[in-house]
C-alpha positions in Angstrom: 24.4 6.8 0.4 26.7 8.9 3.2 26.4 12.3 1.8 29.6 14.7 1.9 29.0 17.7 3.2 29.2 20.5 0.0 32.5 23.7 0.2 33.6 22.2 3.6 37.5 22.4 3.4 39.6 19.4 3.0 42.1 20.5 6.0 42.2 22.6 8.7 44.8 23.0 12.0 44.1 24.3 15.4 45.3 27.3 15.9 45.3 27.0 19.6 47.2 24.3 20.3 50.6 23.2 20.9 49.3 20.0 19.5 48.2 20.0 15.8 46.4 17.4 14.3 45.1 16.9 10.0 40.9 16.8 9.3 40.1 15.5 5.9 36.8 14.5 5.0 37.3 11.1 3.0 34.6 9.3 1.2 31.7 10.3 3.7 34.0 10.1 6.8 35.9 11.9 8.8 39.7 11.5 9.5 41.7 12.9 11.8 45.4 12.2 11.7 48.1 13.6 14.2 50.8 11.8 16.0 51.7 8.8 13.8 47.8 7.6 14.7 44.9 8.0 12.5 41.3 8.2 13.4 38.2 7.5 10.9 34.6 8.1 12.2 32.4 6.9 9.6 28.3 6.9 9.4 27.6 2.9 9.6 23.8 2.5 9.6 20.9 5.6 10.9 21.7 7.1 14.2 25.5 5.6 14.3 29.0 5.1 13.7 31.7 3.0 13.3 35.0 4.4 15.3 38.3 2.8 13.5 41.7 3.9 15.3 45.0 2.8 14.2 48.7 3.4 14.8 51.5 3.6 12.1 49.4 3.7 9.2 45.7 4.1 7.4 43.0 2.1 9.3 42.9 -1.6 8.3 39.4 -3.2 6.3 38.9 -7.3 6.8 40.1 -7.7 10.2 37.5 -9.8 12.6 34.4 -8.2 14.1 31.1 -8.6 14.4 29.8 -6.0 11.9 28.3 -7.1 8.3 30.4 -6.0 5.2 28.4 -3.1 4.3 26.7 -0.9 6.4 23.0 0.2 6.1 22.7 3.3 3.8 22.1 6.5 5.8 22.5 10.5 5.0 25.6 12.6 6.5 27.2 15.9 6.9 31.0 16.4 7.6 32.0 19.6 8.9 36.1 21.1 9.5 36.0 24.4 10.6 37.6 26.1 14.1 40.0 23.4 14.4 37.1 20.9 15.2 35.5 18.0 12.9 32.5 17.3 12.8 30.0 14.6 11.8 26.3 14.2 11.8 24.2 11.1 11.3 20.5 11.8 12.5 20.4 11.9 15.9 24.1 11.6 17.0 26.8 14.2 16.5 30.8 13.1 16.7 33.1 15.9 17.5 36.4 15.7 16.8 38.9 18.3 18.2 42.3 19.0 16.9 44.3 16.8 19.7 42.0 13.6 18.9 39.9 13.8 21.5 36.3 12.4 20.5 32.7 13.5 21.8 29.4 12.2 20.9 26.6 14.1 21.6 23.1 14.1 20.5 22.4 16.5 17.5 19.0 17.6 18.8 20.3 19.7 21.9 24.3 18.7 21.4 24.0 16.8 25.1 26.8 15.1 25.9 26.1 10.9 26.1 29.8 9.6 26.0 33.1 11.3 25.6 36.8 9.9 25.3 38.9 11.3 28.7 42.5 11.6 29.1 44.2 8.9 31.7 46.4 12.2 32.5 46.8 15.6 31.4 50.3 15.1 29.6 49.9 11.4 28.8 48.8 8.9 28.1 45.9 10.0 25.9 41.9 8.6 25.8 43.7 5.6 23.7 46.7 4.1 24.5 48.8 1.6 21.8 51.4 -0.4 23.7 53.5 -2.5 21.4 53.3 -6.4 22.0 55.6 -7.1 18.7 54.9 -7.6 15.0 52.5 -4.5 14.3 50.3 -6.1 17.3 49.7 -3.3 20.6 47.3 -3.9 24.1 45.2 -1.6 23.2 43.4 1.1 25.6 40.4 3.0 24.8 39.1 5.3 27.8 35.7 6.9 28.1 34.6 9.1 30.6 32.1 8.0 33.8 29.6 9.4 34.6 27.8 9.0 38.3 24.4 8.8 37.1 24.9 6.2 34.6 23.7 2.5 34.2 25.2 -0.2 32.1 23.8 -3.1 30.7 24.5 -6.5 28.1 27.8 -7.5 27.7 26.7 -10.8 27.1 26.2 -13.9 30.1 27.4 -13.1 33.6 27.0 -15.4 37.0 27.5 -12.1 38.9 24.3 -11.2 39.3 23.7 -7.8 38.9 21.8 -6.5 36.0 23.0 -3.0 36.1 27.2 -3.6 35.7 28.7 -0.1 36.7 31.3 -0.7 39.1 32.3 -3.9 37.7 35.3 -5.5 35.9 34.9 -8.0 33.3 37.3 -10.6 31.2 36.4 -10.5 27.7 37.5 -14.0 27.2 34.7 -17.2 27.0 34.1 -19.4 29.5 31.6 -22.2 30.3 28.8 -20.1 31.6 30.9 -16.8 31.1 30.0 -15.7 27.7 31.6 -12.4 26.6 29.6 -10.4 23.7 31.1 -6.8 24.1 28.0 -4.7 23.4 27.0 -2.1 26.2 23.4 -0.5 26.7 23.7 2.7 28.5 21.1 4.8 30.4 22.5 7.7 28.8 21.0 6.8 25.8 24.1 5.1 23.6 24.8 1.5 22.8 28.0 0.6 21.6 29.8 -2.5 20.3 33.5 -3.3 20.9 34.1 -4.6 17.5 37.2 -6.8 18.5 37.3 -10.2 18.9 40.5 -9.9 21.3 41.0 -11.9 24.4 40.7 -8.9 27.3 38.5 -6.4 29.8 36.5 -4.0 30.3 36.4 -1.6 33.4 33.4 0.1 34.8 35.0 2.2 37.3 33.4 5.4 39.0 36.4 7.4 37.6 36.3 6.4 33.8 35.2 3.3 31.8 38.6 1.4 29.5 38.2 -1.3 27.1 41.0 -2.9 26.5 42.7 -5.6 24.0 45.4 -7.7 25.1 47.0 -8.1 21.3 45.1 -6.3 18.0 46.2 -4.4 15.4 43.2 -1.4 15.9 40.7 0.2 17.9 37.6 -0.4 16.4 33.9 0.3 18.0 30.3 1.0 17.2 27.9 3.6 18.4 24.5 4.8 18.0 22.2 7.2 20.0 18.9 6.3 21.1 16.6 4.6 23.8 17.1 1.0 24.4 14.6 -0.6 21.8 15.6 1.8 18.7 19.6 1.1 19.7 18.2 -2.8 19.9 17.0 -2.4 16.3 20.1 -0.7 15.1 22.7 -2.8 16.4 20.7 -6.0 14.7 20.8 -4.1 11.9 24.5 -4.0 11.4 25.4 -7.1 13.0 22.9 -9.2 11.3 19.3 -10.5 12.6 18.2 -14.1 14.4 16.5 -16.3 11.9 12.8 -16.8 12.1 12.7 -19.8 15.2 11.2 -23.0 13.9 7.9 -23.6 15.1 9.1 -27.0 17.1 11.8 -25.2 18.9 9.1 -22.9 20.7 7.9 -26.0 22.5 9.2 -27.8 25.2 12.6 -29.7 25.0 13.4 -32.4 26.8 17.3 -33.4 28.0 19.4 -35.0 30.8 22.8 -35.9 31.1 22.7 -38.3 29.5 20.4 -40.9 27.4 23.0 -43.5 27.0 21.5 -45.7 24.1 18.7 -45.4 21.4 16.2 -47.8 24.1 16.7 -45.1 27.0 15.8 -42.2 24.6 13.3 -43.6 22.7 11.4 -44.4 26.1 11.1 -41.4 27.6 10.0 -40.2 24.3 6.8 -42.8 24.3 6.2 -42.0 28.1 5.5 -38.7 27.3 3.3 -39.5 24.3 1.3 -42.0 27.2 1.2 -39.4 29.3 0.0 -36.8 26.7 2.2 -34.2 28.0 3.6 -32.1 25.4 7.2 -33.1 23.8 8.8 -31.1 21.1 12.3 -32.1 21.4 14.5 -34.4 22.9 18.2 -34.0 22.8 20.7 -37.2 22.1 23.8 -35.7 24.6 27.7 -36.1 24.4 29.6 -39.6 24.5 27.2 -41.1 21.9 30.2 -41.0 19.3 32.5 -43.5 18.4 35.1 -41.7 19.2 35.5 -37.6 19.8 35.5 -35.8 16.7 34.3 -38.6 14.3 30.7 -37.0 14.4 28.5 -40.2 13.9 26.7 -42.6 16.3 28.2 -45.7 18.2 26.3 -48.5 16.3 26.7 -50.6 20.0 24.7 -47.7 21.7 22.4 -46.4 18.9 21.7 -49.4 16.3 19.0 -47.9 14.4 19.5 -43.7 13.9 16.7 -44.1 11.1 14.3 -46.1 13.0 14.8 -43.7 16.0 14.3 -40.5 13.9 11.3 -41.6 12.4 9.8 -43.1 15.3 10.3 -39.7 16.8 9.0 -37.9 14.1 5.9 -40.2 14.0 5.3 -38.7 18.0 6.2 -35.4 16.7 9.6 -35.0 18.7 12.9 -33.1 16.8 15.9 -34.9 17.6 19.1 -32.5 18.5 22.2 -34.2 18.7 24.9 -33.0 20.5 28.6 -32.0 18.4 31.6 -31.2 20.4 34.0 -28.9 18.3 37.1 -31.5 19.4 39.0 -34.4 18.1 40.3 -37.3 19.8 43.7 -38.5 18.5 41.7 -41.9 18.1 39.6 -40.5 15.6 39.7 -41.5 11.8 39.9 -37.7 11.1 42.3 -36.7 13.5 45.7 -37.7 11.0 43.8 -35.9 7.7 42.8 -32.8 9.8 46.0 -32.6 11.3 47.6 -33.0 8.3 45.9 -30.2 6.3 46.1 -27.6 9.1 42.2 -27.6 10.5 42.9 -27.6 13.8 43.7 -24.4 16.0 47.4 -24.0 15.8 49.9 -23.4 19.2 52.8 -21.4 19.2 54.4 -23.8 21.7 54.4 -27.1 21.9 51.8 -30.3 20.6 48.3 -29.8 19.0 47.0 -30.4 22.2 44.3 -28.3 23.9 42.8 -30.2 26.3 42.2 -33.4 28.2 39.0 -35.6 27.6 38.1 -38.9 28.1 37.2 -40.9 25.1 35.7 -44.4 24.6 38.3 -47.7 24.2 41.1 -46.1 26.2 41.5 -46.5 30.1 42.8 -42.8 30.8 42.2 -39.2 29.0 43.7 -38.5 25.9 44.8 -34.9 24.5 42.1 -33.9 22.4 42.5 -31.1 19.4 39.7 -28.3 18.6 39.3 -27.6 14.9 39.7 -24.4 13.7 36.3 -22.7 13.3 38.0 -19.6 11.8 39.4 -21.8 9.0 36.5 -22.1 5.9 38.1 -25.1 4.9 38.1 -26.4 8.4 34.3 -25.6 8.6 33.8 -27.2 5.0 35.3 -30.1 6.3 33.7 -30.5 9.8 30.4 -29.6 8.1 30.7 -32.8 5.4 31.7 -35.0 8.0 28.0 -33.8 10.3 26.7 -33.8 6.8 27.0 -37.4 5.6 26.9 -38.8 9.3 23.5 -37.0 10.2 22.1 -35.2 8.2 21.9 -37.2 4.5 21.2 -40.6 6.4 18.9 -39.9 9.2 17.4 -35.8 8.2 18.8 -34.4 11.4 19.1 -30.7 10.9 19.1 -29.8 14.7 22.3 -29.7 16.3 23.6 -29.0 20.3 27.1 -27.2 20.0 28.7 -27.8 23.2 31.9 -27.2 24.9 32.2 -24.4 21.8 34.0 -21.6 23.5 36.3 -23.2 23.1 36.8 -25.4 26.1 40.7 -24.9 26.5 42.2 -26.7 29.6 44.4 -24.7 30.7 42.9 -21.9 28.9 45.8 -19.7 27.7 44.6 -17.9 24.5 48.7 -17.0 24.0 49.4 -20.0 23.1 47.5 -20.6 20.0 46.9 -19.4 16.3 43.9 -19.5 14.6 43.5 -19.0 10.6 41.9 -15.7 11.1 44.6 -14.6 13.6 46.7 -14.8 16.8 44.3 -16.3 19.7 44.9 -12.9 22.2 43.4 -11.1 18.7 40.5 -13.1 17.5 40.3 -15.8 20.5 36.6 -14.5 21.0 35.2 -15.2 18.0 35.3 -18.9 17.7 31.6 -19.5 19.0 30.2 -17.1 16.4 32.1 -18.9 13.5 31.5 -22.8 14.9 27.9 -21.9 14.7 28.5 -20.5 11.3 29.8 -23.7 9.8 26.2 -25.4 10.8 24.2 -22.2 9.9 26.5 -22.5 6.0 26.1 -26.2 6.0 22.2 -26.4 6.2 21.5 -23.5 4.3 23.5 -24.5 1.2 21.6 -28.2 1.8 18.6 -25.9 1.3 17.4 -26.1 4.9 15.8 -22.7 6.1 14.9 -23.6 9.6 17.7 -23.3 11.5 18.8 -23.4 15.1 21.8 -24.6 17.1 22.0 -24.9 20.9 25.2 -23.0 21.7 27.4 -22.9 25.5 29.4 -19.5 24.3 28.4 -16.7 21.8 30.1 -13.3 20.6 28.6 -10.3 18.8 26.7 -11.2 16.1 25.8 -14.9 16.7 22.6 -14.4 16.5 22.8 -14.2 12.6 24.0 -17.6 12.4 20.6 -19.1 14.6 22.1 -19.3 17.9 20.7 -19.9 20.9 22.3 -19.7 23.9 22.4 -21.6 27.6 23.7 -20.7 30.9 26.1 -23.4 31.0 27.1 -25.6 33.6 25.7 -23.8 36.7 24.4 -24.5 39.8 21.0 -25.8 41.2 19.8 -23.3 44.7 18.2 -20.4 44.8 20.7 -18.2 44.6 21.8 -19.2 41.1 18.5 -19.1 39.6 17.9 -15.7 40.8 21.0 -14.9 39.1 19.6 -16.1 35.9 16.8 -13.2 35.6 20.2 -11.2 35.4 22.0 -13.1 32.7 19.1 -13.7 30.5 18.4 -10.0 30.2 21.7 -8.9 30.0 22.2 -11.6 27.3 18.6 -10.1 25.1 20.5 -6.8 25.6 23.5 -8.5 23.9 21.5 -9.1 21.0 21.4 -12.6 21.7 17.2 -13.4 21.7 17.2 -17.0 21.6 18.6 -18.4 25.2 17.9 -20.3 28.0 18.9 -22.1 31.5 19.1 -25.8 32.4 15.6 -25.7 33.6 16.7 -26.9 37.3 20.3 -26.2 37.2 23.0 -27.9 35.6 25.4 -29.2 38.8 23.1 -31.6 41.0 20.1 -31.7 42.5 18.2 -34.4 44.3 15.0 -35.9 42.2 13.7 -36.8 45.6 14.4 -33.8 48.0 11.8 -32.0 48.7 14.3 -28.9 49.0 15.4 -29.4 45.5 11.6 -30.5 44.5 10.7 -27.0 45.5 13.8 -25.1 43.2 12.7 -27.3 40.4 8.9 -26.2 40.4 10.0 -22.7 40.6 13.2 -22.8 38.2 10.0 -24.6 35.4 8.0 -21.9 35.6 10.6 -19.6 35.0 11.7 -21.9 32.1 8.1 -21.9 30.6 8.4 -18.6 30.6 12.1 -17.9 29.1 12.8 -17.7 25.5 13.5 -21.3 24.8 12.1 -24.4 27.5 14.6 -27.0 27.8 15.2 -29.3 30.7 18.0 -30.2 31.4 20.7 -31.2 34.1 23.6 -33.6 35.8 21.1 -35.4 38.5 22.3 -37.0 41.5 23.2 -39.4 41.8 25.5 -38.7 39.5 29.1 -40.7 38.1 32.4 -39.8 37.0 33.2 -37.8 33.8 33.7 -40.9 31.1 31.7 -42.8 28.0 29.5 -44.8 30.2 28.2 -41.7 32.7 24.9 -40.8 33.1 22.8 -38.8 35.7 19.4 -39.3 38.2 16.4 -39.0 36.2 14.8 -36.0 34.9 11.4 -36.4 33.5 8.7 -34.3 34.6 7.5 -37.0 36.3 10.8 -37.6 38.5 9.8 -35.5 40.8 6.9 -36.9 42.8 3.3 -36.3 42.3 2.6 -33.0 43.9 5.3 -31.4 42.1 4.8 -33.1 38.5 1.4 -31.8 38.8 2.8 -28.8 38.7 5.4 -29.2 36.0 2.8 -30.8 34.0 0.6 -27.4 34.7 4.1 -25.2 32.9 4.3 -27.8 30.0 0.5 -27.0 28.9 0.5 -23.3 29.9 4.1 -23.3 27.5 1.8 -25.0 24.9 -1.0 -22.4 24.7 1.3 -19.8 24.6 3.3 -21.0 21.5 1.1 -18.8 19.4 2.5 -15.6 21.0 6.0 -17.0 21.6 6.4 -17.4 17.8 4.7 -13.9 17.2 7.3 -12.5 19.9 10.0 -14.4 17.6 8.9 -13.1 14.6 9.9 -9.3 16.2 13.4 -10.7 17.2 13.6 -12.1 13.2 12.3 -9.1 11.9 12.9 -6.1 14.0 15.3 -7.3 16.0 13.6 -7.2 19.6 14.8 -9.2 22.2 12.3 -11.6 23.8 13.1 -11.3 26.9 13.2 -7.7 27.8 14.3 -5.5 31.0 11.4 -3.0 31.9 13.2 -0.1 30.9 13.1 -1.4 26.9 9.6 -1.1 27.0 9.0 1.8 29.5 12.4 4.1 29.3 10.3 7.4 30.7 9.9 5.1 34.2 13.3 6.0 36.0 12.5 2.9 38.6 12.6 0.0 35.8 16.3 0.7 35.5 16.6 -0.9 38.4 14.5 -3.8 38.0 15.9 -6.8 38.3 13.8 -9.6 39.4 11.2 -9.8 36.7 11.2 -8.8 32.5 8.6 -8.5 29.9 8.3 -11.8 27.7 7.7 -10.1 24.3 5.2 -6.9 25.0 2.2 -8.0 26.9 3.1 -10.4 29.3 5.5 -9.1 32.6 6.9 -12.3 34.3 7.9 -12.2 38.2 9.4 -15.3 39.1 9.4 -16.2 42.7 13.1 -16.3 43.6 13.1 -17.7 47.5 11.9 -20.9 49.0 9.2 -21.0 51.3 7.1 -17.9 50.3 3.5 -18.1 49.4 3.4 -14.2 48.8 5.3 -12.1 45.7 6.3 -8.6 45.5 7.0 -6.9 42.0 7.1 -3.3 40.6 4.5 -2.9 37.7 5.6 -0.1 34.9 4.1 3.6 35.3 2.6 4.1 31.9 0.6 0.9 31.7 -2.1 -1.2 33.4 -1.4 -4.6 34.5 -3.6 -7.2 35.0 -3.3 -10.0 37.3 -3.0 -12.8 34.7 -4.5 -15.3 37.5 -7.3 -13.6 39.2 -8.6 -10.9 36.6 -7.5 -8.1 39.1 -5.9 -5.1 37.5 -3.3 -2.3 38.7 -2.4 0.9 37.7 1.0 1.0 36.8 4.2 2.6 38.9 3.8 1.0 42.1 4.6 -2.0 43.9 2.1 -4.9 44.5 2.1 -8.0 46.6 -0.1 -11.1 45.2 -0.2 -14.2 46.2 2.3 -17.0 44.9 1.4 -20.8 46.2 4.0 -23.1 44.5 1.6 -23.5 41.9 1.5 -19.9 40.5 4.0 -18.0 39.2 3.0 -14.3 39.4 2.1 -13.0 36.0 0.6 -9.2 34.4 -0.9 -8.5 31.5 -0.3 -5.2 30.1 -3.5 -2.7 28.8 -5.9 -5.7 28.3 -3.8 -7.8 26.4 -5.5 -11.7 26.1 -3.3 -14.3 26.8 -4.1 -17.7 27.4 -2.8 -18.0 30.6 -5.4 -19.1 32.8 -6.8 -22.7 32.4 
């Protein structure tokens, strides 16, 4: 229970300042209220707050965000004395002075870790409301920078850079640009833009500034602490990843695109011949009817049952891929129109993008339902339901295209149940994986996981995991995955992974590309989640009878499907720790895939690691980024041992090393003796 603090006054004025402003202590909180604008910091969870601003009125409960209903009960003191307010939740201190302005220091010292800063001296102030009409303003909230600071997470990047200081960045979803506004900082704070709004945030060496194109309030979260503890708090309050099925640790099979039950079926014995292990095998886009009916084309895929339990009898999930858009063919376009399930426009059709669909020579204008709608989920979920689910026991489920996939992409034009699309536009991932996450638990399922191309804050509770997208297939792009994936754990997203090989591309029978493949599979067997998967050349034009070169571990020629085959045992023995490393992210909320610095925050050089992460505790990963190279540099942690997870040969921590790397070895540490089954 928040704990008021006992004989504290209920107001108190600045006596300094030309500027007044009114303390009150409320419930637990503290409110400041001056210039038509009121302010409420309120404890929300150990170590943290919740920051609500508002304009014209009280602060405003039930708008979008990320954060669960009730916050995790924790102890506080208010304070108003001096014209300054004061509160104190464990380890972080918010100070509040008479004009507005908020601090946040932490309570053991009263060390400053963030603070709001004026754009000017006169005006505008650290948050600026500029009215866009109908109680809607862009919003501006401006902290100050600070030169030695690094920032980390906001969600899925193809920048790059793991460290984002310096950087702009859309807060708007994209195929392989995923926006979860939660920001790590080396100063020792993480906090969550609670605002599902369509818009930026700036890194800048002279001040950081979210900003909301269209909302109705500022609203963020904070708590103090290293890395790890902020990791744990911030699942706390925006709800924890499900326990990861025991299948879905394995090794998943895909390719764009198995065109009929025969194709799929096939690769799914040839493994079994082969007795390389199969876990999953993913039944991709086009094998619909039509777009948006959500069952299979009886032409293409005669027997679903038959095929499910032929799979099931070789010990392979099926994962079938759901688009979240409806063709006007299909035979619930006319009834979802009708009741108001799809996302709305403020001008013009019901249109949001082009796609091709099957029976019609040309694209047709295809409608997204509205995920933010419950009886749009309801109804999307029953039609899944009784098309998968009841007749054929499929319960895993590929949620592509979900950010939505607008073409063009102009958030201003349309209106969701839940709100304007510049105001909630951002949160449509989080709620399409909901109606799937709803569905199978009230069907009593309680393994759960969809595949997911966009996220937002708090996805994770819904058993999301997330890919890279549709991304490229050099060097260069997967070294830029090391980058994404951590910022992504940092996110609070645990479960993700790439297109083992890339997505765009990528000759089966190129040596060149043979070489990216065996090194992007090592890194795969090594990433939270295996799955290969990818748009082979040579490939055809977008349309219901595409399909791509082969992509079997076996496509690839002998010397480097030895190899592959090498990742898809060594993936095999280390299910056992994958699923104990899962069990953290259910349960603690951990990520799996960690930067250095989360498990060694006293090393100052992991902050700027980033070509290699810690898989779960014990094992540090260094995938070899370059073609050509037989030899691998890494930095090992100061505050460990490491142990060369190939040749027995151990280091002491805080230095670099140089091992060897033949295209057959990915460089792998152990950490203080840990035994892994890495070796053969």
């Amino acid at each position: 229970m928040n704990q008021p603090a006992e004989n504290q006054p209920q107001v108190s004025l600045a006596q300094s300042s030309p500027t007044v402003g009114t303390f009150r202590e409320r419930d637990g909180a503290l409110e400041w209220s001056g210039r038509q604008e009121t302010v409420r910091v309120e404890p929300w969870g150990p170590d943290a707050v919740r920051v609500r601003a508002r304009l014209g009125g009280p602060v405003l409960d039930g708008l979008p965000g990320a954060l669960l209903e009730e916050a995790p009960p924790t102890s506080s003191t208010v304070k108003i004395e001096d014209g300054r307010g004061r509160l104190t939740v464990g380890t972080l201190t918010v100070e509040v002075d008479a004009e507005g302005l908020i601090r946040f220091l932490r309570t053991e010292d009263g060390a400053e870790i963030l603070a709001e800063e004026r754009a000017h001296f006169w005006w505008p102030g650290p948050r600026l409301y500029t009215a866009v009409g109908n109680g809607h303003h862009r919003l501006e909230q401006r902290f100050a920078a600070y030169d030695d600071e690094k920032l980390y997470g906001l969600g899925q990047h193809q920048h790059g850079r793991l460290d984002q200081k310096g950087l702009v960045l859309d807060l708007v979803q994209r195929n392989a640009e995923v926006g979860i506004p939660v920001l790590t900082s080396s100063r020792g704070y993480t906090l969550l833009w609670n605002n599902p709004a369509i818009g930026r945030v700036e890194l800048a060496g002279n001040g950081t500034r979210w900003v909301a194109d269209s909302a109705r309030q500022i609203d963020y979260w904070i708590t103090a602490g290293a890395p790890a503890e902020a990791q744990r708090r911030y699942s706390a309050v925006t709800g924890r990843t499900p326990m990861l099925p025991e299948w879905a640790a394995g090794f998943w099979q895909c390719k764009l695109r198995y065109r009929t039950q025969d194709e799929l079926l096939a690769v799914a014995r040839e493994y079994k011949r082969r007795g390389l292990p199969l876990d999953a095998i993913v039944c991709d886009f086009f094998h619909w009817t039509h777009l948006g009916e959500w069952k299979f084309d009886p032409k293409e895929w005669p027997d679903p049952a038959g095929m499910v339990r032929e799979l099931d009898e070789l010990g392979v999930k099926l994962v079938v891929s759901v688009w979240p858009s409806v063709s006007p063919l299909s035979e619930n376009h006319p009834v979802m129109e009708q009741r108001g399930y799809f996302i709305g426009t403020q001008y013009g059709p019901l249109a949001h993008a082009d796609w091709p669909d099957k029976e019609v020579a040309s694209t047709v204008q295809v409608a997204f339902y509205d995920a933010t709608n419950p009886d749009a989920r309801d109804f999307v979920w029953s039609r899944v339901r009784d098309n998968y689910l009841t007749p054929y026991g499929i319960t895993a489920f590929w949620l592509d295209a979900c950010e939505p996939e607008l073409k063009p992409g102009f958030q201003e034009n349309l209106r969701y149940w839940a709100g304007p699309g510049l105001e909630v536009g951002n949160i449509y991932p989080a709620e399409n994986a909901r109606t799937f996450y709803e569905g199978l638990r009230a069907g009593g399922e309680d393994e759960i996981i969809t595949l997911n191309r966009s996220a937002w804050a708090g996805s994770q509770r819904y058993g999301a995991a997330l890919w890279s997208g549709d991304i490229g297939t050099d060097f260069a792009t997967l070294r830029r995955q090391i980058a994404a994936g951590l910022n992504t754990a940092l996110s609070g997203i645990p479960w993700w992974n790439t297109d083992i090989g890339g997505f765009h591309g990528g000759d089966p029978d190129d040596p060149a590309y043979r070489e990216v493949m065996v090194r992007w599979f090592q890194f795969g067997a090594l990433s939270p989640l295996m799955r290969l998967h990818g748009f082979r050349d040579p490939g055809m034009p977008l349309g219901p009878e595409m399909t791509g070169g082969p992509n079997e571990v076996w496509s690839y020629g002998e010397e480097a499907g030895a190899v592959l085959e090498r990742y898809l045992r060594l993936r095999e023995r280390l299910k056992p720790y994958v699923l104990d490393v899962m069990r953290e992210a259910h349960e603690e909320g951990l990520p799996v895939m960690r930067p250095l610095f989360l498990e060694f925050p006293e090393d100052p050089a992991t902050w700027s690691v980033d070509d290699s992460y810690l898989f779960g505790r014990d094992l540090l990963v260094a995938p070899v980024l370059e073609s050509g190279v037989t030899t691998w540099t890494t930095y090992l942690p100061a505050g460990a041992s490491w142990t060369d997870a190939w040749t027995g040969e151990t280091y002491e921590g805080g230095a670099a090393v140089t091992v060897d790397a033949p295209l057959d070895r990915i460089p792998l540490f152990l950490r203080d003796g840990a035994r892994l089954p890495v070796a053969e």
